[in-house]
C-alpha positions as CSV (number, residue, x, y, z in Angstrom):
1,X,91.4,134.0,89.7
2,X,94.1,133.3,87.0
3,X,97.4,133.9,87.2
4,X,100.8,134.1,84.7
5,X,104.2,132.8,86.0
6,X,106.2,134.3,83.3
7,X,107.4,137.4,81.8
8,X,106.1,138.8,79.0
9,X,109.3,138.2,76.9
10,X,109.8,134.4,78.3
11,X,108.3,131.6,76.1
12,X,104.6,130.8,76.9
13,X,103.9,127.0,78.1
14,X,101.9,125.0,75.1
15,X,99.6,122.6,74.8
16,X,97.7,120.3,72.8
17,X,94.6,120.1,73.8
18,X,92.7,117.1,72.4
19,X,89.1,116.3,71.4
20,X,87.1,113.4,70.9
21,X,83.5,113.2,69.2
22,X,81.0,115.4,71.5
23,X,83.9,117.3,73.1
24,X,82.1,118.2,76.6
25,X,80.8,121.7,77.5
26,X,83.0,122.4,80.8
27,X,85.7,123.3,77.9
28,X,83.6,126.1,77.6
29,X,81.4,126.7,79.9
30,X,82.2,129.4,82.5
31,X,79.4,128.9,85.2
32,X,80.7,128.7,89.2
33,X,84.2,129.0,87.5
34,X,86.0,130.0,84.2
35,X,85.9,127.3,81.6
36,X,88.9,124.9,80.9
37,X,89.8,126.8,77.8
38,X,89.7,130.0,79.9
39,X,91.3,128.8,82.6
40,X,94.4,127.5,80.7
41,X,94.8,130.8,78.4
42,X,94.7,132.9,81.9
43,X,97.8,130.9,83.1
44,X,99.6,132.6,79.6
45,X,99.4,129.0,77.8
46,X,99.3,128.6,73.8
47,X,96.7,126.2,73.1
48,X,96.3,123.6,70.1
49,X,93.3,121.8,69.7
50,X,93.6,118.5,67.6
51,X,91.0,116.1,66.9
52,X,91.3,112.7,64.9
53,X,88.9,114.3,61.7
54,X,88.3,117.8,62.2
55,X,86.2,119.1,63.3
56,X,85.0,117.1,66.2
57,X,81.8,118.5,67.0
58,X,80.3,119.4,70.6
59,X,77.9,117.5,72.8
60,X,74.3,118.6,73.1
61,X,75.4,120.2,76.5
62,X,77.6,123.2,75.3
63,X,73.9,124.4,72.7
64,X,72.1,123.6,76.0
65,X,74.2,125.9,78.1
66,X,75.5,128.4,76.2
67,X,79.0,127.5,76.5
68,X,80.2,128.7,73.5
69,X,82.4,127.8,70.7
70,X,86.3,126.9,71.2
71,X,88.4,129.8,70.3
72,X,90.4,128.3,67.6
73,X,90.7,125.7,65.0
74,X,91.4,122.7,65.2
75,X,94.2,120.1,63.7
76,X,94.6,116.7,63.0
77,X,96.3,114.7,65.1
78,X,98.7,113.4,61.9
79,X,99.5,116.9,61.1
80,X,101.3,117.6,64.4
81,X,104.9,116.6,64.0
82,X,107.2,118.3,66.8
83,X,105.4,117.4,70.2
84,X,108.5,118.5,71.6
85,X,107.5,122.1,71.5
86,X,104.8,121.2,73.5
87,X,104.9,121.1,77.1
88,X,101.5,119.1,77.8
89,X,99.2,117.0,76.1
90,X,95.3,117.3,77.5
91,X,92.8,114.8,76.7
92,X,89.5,117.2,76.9
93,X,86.5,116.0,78.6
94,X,83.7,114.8,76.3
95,X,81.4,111.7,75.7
96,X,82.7,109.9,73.1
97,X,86.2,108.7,72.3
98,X,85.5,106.5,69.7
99,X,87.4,108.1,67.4
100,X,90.5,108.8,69.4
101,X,90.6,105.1,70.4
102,X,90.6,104.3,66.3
103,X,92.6,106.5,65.4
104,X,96.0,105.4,65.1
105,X,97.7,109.0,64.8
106,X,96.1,110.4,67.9
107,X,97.2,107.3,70.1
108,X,100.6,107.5,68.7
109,X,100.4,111.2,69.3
110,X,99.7,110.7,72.9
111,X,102.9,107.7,72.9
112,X,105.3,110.8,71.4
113,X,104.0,113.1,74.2
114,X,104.2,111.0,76.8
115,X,108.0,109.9,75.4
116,X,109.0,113.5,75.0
117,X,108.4,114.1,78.7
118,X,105.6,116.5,78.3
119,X,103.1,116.4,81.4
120,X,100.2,114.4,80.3
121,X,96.4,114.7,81.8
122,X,93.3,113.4,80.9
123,X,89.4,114.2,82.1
124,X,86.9,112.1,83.1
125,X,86.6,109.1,80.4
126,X,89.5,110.4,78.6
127,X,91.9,108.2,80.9
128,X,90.8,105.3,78.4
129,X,92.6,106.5,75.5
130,X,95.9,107.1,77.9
131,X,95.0,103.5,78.6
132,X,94.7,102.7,74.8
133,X,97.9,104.5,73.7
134,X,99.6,102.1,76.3
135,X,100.9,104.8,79.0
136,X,99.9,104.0,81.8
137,X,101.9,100.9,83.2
138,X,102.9,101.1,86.5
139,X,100.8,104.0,87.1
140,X,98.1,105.3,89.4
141,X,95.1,106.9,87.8
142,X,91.5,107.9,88.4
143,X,88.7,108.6,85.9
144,X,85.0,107.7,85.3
145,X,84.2,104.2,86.7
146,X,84.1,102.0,83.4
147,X,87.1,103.1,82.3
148,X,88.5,101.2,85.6
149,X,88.7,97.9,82.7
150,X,90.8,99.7,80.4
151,X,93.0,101.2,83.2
152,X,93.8,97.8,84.8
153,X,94.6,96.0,81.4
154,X,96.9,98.3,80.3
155,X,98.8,98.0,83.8
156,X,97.8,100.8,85.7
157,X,96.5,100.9,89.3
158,X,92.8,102.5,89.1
159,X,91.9,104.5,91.9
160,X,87.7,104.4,92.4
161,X,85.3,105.6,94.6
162,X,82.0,104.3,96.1
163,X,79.5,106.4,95.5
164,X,79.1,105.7,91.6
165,X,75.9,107.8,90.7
166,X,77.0,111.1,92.6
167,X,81.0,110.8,93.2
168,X,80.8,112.3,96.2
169,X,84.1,110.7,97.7
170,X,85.5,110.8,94.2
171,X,88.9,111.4,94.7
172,X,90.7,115.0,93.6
173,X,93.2,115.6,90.5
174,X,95.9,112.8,90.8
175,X,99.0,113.4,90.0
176,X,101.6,110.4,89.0
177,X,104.5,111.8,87.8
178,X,104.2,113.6,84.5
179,X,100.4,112.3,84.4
180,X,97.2,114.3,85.8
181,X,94.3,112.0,85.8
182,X,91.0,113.2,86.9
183,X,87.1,112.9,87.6
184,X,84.0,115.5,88.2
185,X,85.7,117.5,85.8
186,X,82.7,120.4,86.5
187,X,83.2,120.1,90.4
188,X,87.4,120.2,90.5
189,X,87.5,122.0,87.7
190,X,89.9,124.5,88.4
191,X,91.6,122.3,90.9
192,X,92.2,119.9,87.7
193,X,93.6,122.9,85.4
194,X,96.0,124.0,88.5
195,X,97.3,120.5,88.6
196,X,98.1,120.4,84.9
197,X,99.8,123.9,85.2
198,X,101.9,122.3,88.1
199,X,102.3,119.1,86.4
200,X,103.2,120.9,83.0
201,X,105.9,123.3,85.2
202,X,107.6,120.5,86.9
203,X,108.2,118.4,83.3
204,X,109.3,121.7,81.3
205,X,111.9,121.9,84.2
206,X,113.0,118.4,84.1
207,X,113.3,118.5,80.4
208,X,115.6,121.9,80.7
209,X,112.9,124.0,78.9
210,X,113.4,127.8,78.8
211,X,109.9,128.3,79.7
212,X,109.7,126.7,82.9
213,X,111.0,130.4,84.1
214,X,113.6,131.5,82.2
215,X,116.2,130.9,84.6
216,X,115.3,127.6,85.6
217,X,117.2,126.1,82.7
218,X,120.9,127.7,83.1
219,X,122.7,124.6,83.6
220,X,121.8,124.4,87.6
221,X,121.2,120.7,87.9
222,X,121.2,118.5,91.0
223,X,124.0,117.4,92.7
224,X,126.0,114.5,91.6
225,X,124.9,112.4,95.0
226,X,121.1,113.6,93.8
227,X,121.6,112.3,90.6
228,X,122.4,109.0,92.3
229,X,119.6,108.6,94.6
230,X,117.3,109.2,91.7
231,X,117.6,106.4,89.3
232,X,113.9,105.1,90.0
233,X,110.7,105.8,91.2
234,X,110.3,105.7,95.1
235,X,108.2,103.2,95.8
236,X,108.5,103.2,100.2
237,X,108.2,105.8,102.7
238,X,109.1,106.9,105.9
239,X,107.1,109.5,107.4
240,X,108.7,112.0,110.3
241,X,107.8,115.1,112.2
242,X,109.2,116.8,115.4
243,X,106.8,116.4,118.8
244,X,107.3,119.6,120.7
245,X,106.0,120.3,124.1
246,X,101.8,120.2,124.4
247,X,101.9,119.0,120.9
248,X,100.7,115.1,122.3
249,X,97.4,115.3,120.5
250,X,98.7,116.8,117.0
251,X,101.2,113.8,116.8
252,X,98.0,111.4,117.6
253,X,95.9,112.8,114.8
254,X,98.9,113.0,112.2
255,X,99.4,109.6,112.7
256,X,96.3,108.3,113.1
257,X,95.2,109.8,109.9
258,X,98.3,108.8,108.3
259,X,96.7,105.0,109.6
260,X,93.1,105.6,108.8
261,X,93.5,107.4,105.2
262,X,97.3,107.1,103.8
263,X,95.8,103.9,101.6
264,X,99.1,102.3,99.8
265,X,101.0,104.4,102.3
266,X,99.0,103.7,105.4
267,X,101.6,101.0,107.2
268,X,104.5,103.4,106.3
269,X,107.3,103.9,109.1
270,X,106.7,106.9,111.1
271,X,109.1,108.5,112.7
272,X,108.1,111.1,115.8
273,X,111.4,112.9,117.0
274,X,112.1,113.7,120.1
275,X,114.3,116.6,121.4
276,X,116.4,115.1,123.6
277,X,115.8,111.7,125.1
278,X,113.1,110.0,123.5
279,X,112.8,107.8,127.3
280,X,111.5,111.1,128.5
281,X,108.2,110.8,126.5
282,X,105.2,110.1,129.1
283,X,104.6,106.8,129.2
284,X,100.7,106.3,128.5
285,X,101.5,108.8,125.4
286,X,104.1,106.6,124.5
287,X,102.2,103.9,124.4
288,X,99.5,105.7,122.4
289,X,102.0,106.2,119.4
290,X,103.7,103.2,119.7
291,X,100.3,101.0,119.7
292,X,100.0,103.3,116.4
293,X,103.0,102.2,114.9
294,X,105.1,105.4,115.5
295,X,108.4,104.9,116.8
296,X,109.9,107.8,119.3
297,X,113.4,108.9,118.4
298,X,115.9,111.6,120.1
299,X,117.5,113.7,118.2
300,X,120.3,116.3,119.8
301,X,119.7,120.0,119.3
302,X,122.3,121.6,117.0
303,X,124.0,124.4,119.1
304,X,124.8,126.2,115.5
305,X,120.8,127.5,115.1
306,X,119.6,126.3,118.2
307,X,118.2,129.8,119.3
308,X,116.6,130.8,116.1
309,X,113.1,130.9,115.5
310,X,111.8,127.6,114.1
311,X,115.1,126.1,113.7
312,X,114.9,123.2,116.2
313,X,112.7,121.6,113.6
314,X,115.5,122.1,110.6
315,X,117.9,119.7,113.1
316,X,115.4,117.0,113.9
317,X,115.1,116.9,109.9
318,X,118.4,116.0,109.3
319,X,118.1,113.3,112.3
320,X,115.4,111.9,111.0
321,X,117.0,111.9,107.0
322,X,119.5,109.3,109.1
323,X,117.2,107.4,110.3
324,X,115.5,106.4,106.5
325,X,118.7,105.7,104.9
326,X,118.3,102.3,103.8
327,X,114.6,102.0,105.1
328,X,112.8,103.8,102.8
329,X,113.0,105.3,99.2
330,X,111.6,108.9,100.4
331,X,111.8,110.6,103.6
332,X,108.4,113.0,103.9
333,X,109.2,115.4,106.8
334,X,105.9,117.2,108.3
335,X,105.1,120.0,110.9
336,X,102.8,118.0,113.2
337,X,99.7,119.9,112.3
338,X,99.5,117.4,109.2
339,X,96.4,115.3,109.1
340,X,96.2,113.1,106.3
341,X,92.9,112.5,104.3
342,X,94.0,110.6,101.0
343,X,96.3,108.1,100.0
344,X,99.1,111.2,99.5
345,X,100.9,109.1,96.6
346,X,102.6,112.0,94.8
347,X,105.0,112.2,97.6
348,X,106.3,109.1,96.5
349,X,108.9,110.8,93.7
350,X,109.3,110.0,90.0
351,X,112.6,108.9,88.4
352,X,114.8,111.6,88.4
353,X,112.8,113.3,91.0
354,X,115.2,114.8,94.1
355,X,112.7,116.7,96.2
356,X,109.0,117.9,96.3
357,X,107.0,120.2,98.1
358,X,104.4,122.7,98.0
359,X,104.9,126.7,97.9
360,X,104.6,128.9,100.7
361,X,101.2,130.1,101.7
362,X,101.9,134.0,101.1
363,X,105.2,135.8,100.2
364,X,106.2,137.5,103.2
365,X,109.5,137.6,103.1
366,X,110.0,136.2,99.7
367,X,111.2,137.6,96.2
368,X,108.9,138.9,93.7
369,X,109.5,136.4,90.7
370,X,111.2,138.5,87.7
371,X,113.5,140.8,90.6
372,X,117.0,140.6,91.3
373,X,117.9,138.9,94.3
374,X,117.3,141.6,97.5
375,X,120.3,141.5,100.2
376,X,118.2,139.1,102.4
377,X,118.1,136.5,99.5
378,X,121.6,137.0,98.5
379,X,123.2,136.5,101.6
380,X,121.1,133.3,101.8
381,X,121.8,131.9,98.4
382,X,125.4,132.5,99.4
383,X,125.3,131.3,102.9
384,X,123.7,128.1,101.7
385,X,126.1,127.9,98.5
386,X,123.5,128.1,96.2
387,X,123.4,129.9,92.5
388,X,120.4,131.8,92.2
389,X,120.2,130.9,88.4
390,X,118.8,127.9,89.8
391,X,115.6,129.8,91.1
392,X,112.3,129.0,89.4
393,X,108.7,130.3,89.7
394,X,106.5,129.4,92.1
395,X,102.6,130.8,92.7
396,X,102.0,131.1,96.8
397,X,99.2,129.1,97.9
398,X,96.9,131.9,98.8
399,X,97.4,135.1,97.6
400,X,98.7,133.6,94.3
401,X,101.8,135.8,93.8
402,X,104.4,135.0,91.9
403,X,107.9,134.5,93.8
404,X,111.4,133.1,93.3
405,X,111.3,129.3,94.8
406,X,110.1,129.4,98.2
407,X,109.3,126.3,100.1
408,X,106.7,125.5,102.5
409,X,108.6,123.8,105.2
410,X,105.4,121.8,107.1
411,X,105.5,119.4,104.1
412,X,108.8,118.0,102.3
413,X,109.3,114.6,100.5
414,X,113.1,113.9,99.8
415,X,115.5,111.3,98.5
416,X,117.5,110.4,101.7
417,X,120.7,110.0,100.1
418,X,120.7,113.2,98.4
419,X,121.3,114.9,101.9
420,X,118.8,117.6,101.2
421,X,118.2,118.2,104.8
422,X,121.5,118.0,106.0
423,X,122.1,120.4,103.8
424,X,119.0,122.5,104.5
425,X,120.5,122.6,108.7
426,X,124.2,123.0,107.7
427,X,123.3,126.3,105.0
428,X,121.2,127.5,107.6
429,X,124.2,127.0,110.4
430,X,126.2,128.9,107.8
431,X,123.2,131.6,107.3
432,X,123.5,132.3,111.1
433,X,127.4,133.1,111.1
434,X,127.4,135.1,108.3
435,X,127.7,139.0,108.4
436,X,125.8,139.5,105.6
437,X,123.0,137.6,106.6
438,X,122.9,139.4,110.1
439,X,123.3,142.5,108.9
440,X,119.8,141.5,106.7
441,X,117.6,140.0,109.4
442,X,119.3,143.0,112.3
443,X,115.9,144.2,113.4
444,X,113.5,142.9,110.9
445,X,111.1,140.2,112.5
446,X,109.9,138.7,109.4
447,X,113.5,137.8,107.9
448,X,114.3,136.6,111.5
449,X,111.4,134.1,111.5
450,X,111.5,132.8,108.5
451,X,115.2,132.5,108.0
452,X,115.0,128.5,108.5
453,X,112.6,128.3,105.2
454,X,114.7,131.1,102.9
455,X,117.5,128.0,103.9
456,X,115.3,125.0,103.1
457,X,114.8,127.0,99.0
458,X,118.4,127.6,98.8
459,X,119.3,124.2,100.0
460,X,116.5,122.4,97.8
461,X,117.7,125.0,94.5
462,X,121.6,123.5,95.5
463,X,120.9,120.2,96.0
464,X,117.8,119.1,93.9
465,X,118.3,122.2,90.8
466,X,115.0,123.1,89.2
467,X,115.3,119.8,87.2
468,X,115.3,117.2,90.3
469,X,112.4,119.6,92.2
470,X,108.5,118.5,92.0
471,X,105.9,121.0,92.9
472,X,103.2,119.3,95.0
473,X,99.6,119.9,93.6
474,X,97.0,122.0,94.9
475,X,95.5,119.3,97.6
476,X,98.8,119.5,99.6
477,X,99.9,120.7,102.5
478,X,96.4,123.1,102.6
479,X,96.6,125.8,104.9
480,X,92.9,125.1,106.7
481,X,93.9,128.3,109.2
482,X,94.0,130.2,106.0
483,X,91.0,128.8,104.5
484,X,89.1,132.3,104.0
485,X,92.2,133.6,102.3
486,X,92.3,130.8,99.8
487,X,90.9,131.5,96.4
488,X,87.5,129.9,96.5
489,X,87.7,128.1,93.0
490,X,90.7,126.0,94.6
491,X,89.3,126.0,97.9
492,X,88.3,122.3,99.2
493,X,84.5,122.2,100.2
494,X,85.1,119.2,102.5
495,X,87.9,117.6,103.7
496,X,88.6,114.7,101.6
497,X,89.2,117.3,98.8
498,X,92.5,117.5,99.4
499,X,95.5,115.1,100.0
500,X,97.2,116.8,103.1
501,X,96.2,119.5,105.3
502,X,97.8,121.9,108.1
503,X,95.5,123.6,110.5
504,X,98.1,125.2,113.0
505,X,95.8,126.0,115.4
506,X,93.7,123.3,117.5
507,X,90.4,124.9,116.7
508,X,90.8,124.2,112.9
509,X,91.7,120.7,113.1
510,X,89.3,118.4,111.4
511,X,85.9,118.9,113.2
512,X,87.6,121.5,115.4
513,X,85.0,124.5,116.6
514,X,86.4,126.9,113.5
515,X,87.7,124.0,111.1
516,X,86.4,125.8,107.6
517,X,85.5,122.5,105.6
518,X,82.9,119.8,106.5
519,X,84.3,116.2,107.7
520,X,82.6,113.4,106.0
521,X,80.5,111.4,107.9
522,X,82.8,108.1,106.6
523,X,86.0,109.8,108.0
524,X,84.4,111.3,111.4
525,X,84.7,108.1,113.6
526,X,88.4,107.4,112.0
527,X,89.8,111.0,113.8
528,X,87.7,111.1,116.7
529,X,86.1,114.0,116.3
530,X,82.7,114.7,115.6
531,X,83.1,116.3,112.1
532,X,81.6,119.4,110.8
């Protein structure tokens, strides 16, 4: 299903979509899902298509399976001056780049792009002529195999897969910042198109555009401390999540995956807090996460929200933001129904990056995006001290409905010295003495409930702005208890589909008795469970 963020008088998002020789039929070709073409129009975008001598013809594939034609001309690449009204740049799956690569305008118009902080994304073999255009340094990326050469020489760090013929453990859409790399383009197709609409949301923001939501661009900018902690581009994290009572085999699992699957981030600090004493932590299961790398930590509960719903969580965050000052570049805070089943790299924030996290599953209790602020919401902005100019659009995981920023607390990555979670526990402290805050939750269970994460999107629009916030892409924080609610052309047919999952429920963990999505066999023996 495809979905608009904006209003019909905002600016639409647009694109440059860009073809080499034999430009490939998934462009076109709407089989198990809509085409690229389609799927990018149904998000609202303006698309350009540019080629080095137009036209740039298709391959034998689109004839072969009726794909169809593109619906629009095209332009060279040398007659595109302003990239700047652009907000991405697409290199479009095909099988030939020949003429890109020797084509000086087209590599220059990918440097411009890339320069003018437009999100940049490539398919398949297109990553070569990111590569060629010089890009990529520093960077994580993922394509066909033999452009792994091209990758490495121009500095980037390739990420492959095994399976060469059928790219079966080919890894999802990766995201690196402002760049969406990708492989299988037929298979993640529609996960590959929703990480360039996240990835072309989070740099329209960071650039101050107008049409990352209207709103988003009213001079609400992260705090002067987040603007400090920003500078460059995390390279360490600590991990952290809150053991609660019974919860001794979730922390095993998170942590263990974290171990197994976490790649550059595998031998990351851990932090597991502890209500409490941490000394009060049962031996042999202390053992367990220690021999696991996990250190236990007590944390005191926060008399201030200590008897609302969810909130003990909110102070062991702030404990644990402490803790990685100094230690680490980004603090992630999880629930501790997290399993881990890919190196989850985009947690490690871009320059100029405060915050990122995923959207909440459904709305709930959230704003419609496009409303006024409702009492509930603006006795929280207020509470939390938070302008709600700052808000920006956000598309709930599941339902897909467009709402005023609202964070998924089970998965947050942070600058620790932008204080984003003590702020998060002191605006929610605030929340819970406030009248007008009372007066909005009195007898609604929902508003109640929830309260802790209305706080954590006031405190992340306050502290980070729209500018210093990342959205995570779709293979984040997936909901696998809410698999069957999920739109099934972002769904994950197995588990190494996705980055980061939740399960909230025992019996869909990874090879649990109702976990929705297959465990391969490579990953079975890893988390000790025998897989589905």
């Amino acid at each position: 299903m495809l979905h608009k963020l904006r209003n019909t008088e905002e600016a639409a998002m647009r694109a440059i979509v860009l073809l080499g020789r034999f430009w490939g039929a998934n462009l076109t070709l709407g089989d198990e899902a809509p085409g690229i073409v389609a799927q990018l129009a149904g998000f609202g975008w303006e698309l350009t298509f540019a080629s080095a001598a137009p036209p740039a013809a298709p391959c034998p594939n689109v004839a072969r399976f009726g794909a169809g034609a593109l619906p629009g001309p095209q332009e060279r690449c040398s007659d595109i001056a302003d990239v700047e009204a652009y907000d991405a740049l697409i290199v479009a799956p095909g099988r030939d780049y020949s003429d890109l690569l020797a084509d000086g305008a087209a590599l220059d118009l990918v440097r411009r792009a890339f320069a003018a902080g437009l999100a940049v994304a490539s398919f398949c073999h297109g990553v070569r002529v990111l590569a060629a255009a010089g890009v990529l340094a520093g960077r994580a990326v993922t394509g066909r195999a033999d452009a792994r050469a091209a990758c490495e020489a121009a500095g980037a760090r390739f990420v492959g897969y095994d399976d060469l013929s059928g790219k079966s453990d080919a890894p999802p859409p990766l995201v690196d910042g402002p760049f969406v790399t990708s492989v299988r383009s037929k298979y993640y197709r529609s996960a590959i198109c929703d990480a360039i609409r996240v990835a072309a949301g989070n740099a329209a923001r960071a650039r101050g555009r107008a049409a990352a939501g209207g709103r988003a661009s009213d001079g609400v900018g992260p705090t002067a401390r987040a603007v400090g902690a920003t500078r460059q581009a995390a390279r360490s994290a600590m991990f952290a999540f809150m053991m609660g009572p019974g919860e001794a085999d979730r922390a095993e699992l998170l942590v263990g995956s974290l171990r197994s699957f976490g790649g550059a981030l595998k031998g990351s600090s851990v932090a597991c807090m502890v209500r409490g004493d941490a000394s009060s932590v049962e031996p042999a299961l202390r053992a367990r996460l220690e021999a696991l790398g996990c250190e236990l930590v007590g944390f005191a509960p926060d008399p201030r929200i200590d008897g609302l719903p969810l909130a003990a969580k909110v102070g062991a965050a702030a404990a644990a933001e402490r803790l990685a000052m100094g230690r680490a570049d980004v603090l992630v805070w999880m629930d501790p129904d997290t399993v881990v089943a890919r190196e989850p790299s985009e947690l490690l924030l871009p320059a100029g990056a405060v915050a990122a996290a995923s959207p909440v599953h459904h709305r709930l209790v959230g704003l419609p995006w496009g409303r006024e602020p409702d009492d509930y919401w603006k006795a929280v902005y207020a509470a939390v001290g938070t302008d709600p100019a700052g808000a920006f659009p956000m598309l709930t995981v599941a339902d897909r409905e467009p709402v005023a920023t609202y964070i998924n607390a089970g998965l947050v990555s942070a600058r620790p010295g932008a204080g984003l979670f003590a702020a998060w526990r002191d605006g929610l402290a605030a929340a819970c003495a406030d009248q007008a805050t009372l007066a909005a939750i009195a007898g609604n269970e929902l508003r109640t409930l929830f309260l802790h994460q209305a706080a954590l999107a006031a405190a992340v629009v306050a502290t980070a702005g729209p500018s210093g916030f990342r959205e995570l892409s779709y293979g984040y924080d997936y909901p696998l208890h809410m698999h069957a609610a999920c739109p099934a052309a972002l769904a994950p047919r197995k588990l190494d589909d996705l980055y980061t999952a939740r399960y909230d429920d025992p019996r869909f963990a990874p090879g649990g008795p109702d976990c929705p999505v297959p465990v391969p066999e490579r990953m079975r023996s890893a988390l000790g469970r025998s897989g589905g």
